[in-house]
C-alpha positions in Angstrom: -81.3 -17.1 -32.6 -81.6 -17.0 -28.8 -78.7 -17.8 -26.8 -78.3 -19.5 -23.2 -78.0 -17.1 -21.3 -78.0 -18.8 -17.6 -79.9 -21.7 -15.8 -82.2 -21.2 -12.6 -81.1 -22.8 -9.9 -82.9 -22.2 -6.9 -85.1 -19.6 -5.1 -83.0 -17.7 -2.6 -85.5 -15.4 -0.2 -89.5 -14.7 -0.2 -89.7 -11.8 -2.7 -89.2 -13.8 -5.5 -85.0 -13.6 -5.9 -83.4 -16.9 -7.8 -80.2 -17.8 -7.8 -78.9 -18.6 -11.4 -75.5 -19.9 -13.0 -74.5 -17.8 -15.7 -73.4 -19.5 -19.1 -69.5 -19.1 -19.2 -69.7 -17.0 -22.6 -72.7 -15.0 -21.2 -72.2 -11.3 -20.8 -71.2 -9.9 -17.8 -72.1 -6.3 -18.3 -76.3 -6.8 -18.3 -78.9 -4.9 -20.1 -81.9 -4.6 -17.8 -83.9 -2.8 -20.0 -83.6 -5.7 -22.6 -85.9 -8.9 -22.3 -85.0 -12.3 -22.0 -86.3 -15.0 -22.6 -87.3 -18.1 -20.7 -88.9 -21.5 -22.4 -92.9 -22.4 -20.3 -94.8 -25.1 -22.2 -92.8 -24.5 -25.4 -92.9 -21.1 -26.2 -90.0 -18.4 -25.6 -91.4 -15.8 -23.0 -90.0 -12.6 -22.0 -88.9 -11.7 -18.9 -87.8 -8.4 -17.6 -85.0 -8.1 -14.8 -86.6 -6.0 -11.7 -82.9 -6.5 -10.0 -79.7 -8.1 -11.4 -76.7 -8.9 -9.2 -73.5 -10.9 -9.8 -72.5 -12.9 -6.9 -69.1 -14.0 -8.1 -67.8 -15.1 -11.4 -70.6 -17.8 -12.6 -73.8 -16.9 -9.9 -76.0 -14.1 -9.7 -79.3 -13.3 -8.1 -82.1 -12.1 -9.9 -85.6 -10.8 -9.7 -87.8 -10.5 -12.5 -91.0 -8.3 -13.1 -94.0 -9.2 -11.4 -92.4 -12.5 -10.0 -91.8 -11.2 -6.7 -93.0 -14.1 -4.9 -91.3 -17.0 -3.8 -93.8 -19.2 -5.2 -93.6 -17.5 -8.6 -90.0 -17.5 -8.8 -90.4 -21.6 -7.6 -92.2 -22.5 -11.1 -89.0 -21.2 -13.2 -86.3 -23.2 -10.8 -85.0 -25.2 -14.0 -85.3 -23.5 -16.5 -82.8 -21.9 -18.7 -82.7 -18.4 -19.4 -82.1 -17.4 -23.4 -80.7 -14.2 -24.5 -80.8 -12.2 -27.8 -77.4 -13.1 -29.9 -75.0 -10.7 -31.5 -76.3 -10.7 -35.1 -79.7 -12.8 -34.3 -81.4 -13.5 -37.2 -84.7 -11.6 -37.3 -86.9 -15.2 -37.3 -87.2 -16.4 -33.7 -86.6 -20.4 -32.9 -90.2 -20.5 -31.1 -93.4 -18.1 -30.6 -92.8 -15.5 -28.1 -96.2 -15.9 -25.7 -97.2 -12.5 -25.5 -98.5 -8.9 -26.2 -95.3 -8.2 -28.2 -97.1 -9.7 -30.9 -100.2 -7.1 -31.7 -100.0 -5.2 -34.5 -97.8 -8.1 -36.1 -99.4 -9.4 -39.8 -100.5 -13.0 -39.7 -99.8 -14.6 -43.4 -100.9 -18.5 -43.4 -98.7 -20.5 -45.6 -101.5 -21.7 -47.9 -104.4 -18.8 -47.0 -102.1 -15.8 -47.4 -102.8 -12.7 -45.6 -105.1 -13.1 -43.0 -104.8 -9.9 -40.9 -103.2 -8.1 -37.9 -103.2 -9.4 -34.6 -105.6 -7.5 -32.3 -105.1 -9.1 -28.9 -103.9 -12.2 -27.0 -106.1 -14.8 -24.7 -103.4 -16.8 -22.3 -106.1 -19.5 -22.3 -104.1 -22.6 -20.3 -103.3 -25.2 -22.8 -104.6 -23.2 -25.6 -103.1 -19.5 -26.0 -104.7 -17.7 -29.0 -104.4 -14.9 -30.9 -107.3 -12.6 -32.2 -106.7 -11.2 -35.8 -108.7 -8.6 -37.6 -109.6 -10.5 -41.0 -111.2 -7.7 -42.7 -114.5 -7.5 -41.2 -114.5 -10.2 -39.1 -112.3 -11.0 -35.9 -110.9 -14.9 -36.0 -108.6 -16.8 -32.8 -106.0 -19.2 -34.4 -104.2 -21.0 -31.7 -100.9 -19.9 -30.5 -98.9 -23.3 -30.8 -95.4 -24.0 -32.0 -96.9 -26.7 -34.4 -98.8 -24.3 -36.3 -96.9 -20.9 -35.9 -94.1 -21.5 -38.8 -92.0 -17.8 -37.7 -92.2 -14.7 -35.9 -90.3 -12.3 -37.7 -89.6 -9.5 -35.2 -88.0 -7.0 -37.3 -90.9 -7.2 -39.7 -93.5 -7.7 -37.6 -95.0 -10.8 -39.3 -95.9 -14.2 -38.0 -95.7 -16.8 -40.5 -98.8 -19.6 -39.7 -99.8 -23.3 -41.3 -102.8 -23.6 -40.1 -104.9 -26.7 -40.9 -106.7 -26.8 -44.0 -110.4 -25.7 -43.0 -109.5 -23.7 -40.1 -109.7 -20.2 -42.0 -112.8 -21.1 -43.9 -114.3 -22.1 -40.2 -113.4 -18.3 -39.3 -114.5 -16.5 -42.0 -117.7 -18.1 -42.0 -118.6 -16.6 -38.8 
């Protein structure tokens, strides 16, 4: 279970540093080597701090890895920044969008075991994943609607996939 963690108010400088507004039961001691996590077109994505520093009781300003432009940092002013929770269950709330995920089994709800994931296309408006089905390679879409759980601490993603989407794959 992902916790708020802060919201993003505003950019604050040209090297990509936002000013956020910490939650009022968020940590104050910070794990930078830790991700957290930040919701873009539904899914949970992990960021990385590059810098981290309070500015009072409530603010800090942050940079995060490979957002060190103003214009990057610009596209996450509104958002709310999630943290992992003491005793987080091992299921996440939403797909994490990312290269986290290879290696990770893909079981479909009705299909069964489909395969490992092999690699991750960031296609706009349709992220996929690539899984190694036997001798075959297949790309389900990486959408909350048809991702059912991705179990972190076993490495499986949980799918439901529409009927006739597997046979479509495997007949390639």
């Amino acid at each position: 279970m992902a916790l708020p963690f802060a919201d993003i108010l505003k950019t604050f400088g040209a090297h990509g540093e936002l000013l956020i507004r910490l939650c009022p039961d968020a940590p104050r001691e910070i794990n930078v080597s830790e991700p957290v996590f930040i919701k873009i077109d539904g899914y949970a994505v992990p960021f990385y701090f590059k810098r981290f520093e309070t500015r009072g009781t409530h603010r800090a300003l942050v940079v995060f890895d490979d957002m060190e432009t103003e214009m990057l940092a610009q596209e996450l002013v509104g958002k709310t920044i999630m943290e992992k929770g003491e005793g987080r269950m091992a299921k996440s709330e939403t797909p994490v969008a990312d290269i986290s995920v290879l290696a990770y089994e893909v079981i479909d709800e009705h299909a069964g075991q489909l395969g490992a994931v092999t690699g991750f296309f960031d296609i706009p408006g349709n992220p996929c994943l690539q899984i190694q089905c036997g001798e075959q390679e297949m790309l389900i879409p990486f959408h909350e609607d048809l991702i059912t759980t991705v179990d972190h601490k076993r490495k499986i993603i949980t799918t439901n996939l529409p009927e006739g989407l597997v046979t479509i794959n495997r007949q390639q």
